[in-house]
Phi, psi and omega in degrees: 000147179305113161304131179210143202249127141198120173311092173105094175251041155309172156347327198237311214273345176295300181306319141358266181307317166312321158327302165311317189266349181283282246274005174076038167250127202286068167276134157222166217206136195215128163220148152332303177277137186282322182351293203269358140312327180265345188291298196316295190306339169306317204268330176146344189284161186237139186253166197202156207264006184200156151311310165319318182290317166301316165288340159358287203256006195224146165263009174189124180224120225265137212202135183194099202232189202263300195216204165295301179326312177263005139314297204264344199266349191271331159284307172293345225254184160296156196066351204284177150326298184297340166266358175258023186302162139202166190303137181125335204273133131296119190251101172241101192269115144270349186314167158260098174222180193289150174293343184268323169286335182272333154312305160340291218271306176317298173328309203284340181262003163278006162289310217256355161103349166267135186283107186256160174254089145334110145247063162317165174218162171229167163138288253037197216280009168285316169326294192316320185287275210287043180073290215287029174308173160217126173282134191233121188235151191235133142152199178328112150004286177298328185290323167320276187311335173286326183252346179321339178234023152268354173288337167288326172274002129218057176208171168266332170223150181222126172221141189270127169272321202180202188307192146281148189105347190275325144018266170342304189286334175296306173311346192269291198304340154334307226276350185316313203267316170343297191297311192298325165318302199269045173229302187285301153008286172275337164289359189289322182260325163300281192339307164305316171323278179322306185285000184072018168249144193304114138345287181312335170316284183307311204305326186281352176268307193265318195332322182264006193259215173273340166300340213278125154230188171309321231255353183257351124352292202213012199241292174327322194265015186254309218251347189255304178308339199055031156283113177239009182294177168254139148286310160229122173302149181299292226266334153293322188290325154298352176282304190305349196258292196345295189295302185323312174264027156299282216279332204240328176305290174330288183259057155064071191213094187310122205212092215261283186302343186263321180316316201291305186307287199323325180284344172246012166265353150312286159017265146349287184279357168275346177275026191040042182250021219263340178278015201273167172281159185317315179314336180313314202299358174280349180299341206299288203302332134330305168297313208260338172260344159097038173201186180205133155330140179082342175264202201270138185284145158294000000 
């Protein structure tokens, strides 16, 4: 079994790593915050005070922070990966960040003899518990096939997309149909709302149709509940349409309907709803009609 490294145990990445380790893979583990460090070691994990420590100490290492900025100090900075590099070394960004930065990053530890991987993931953290993430990965032939099966101990899927950075680009088109998805969700749902028909009704008329997606799957029966905590957070789902319409800005591609979502999960955090999960976003359209799930229809 594989020495494996992972960097950021957030929402997606502590279980993440739990995955690794129910599959008998050998971990250690560095978060900014120690809490969920000390969890791990409890659990079996050797816990380590830097990135730098970790490669050290790893042939392969996972690496899932919040944004480009943080990507690069992490791999890059003082302390970083790159200073605990060796030849030889695997790098795997489960993060969502701009594709021009997973170049970036790549370039510089193939100077140092390590092969790095773009792997975004989707499912959220129900993905994240039970494995089934599905990985969209960019870089080398060889890094792939050398990490398919720590990719197997948590996903359902893995597809090599491309170079580096192409990882990156699957994901802004994931998140593209995400966002859009749970944003036409919930107007799906005000609307039934409003109009005085059971929500719970419409989902069960449309789910199985041409309507059926992850997010009328798995979102609705949460959302009826006023369960809003998150699996993926609002206000990171907006980080995520950002690069996107970033990324479409780069190659000249006009992406009219994910600007109008990115705007309205601004919205959201402007409404302080933004640590809320992405599903959240029926509160905006709530609020603009004047009405809440679950309650009585004007």
């Amino acid at each position: 079994m594989a020495r494996v490294g992972y960097i950021g145990l957030g929402l997606m990445g502590a279980p993440i790593a739990r995955n690794l380790m129910k599959a008998g893979h050998s971990l250690v583990v560095h978060n900014r915050s120690r809490a969920i460090v000390d969890q791990l070691a409890s659990e079996g994990a050797t816990p380590a005070f830097s990135p730098r420590e970790v490669a050290e100490q790893c042939d392969f290492v996972f690496t899932n922070v919040p944004d480009s900025p943080d990507v690069e100090l992490v791999v890059l900075g003082p302390d970083g990966i790159i200073e605990g590099a060796h030849a030889g070394m695997i790098t795997i960004d489960n993060s969502t960040i701009k594709p021009e930065t997973a170049r970036k990053v790549a370039a510089e530890l193939e100077k140092v003899g390590v092969l790095a991987l773009d792997a975004p993931v989707s499912g959220g953290d129900i993905g994240a518990k039970a494995g089934t993430l599905s990985i969209m990965v960019g870089g080398p032939q060889e890094a792939f096939d050398k990490a398919l099966p720590l990719f197997e101990a948590i996903g359902k899927t893995a597809i090599l997309v491309g170079d580096s950075g192409a990882g990156q680009i699957a994901k802004a088109a994931n998140q593209i149909v995400v966002a859009g998805t749970m944003t036409a969700m919930a107007e799906a749902l005000v609307l039934a709302q409003k109009s005085g028909v059971d929500p719970a009704r419409v989902v069960q008329a449309i789910s199985r149709g041409a309507a059926q997606c992850w997010a009328l799957d798995n979102k609705p029966e949460k959302l009826f509940k006023r369960d809003l905590a998150p699996g993926f957070k609002a206000h990171m789902q907006a980080k995520d349409l950002k690069i996107v319409i970033d990324t479409g800005r780069t190659y000249g591609v006009p992406l009219m309907v994910t600007a109008t979502v990115h705007q309205m999960y601004e919205a959201m955090i402007g409404m302080g709803n933004g640590d809320l999960d992405n599903s959240a976003i029926i509160t905006v359209l709530e609020a603009l009609a004047g009405v809440e799930l679950g309650s009585p229809a004007d």
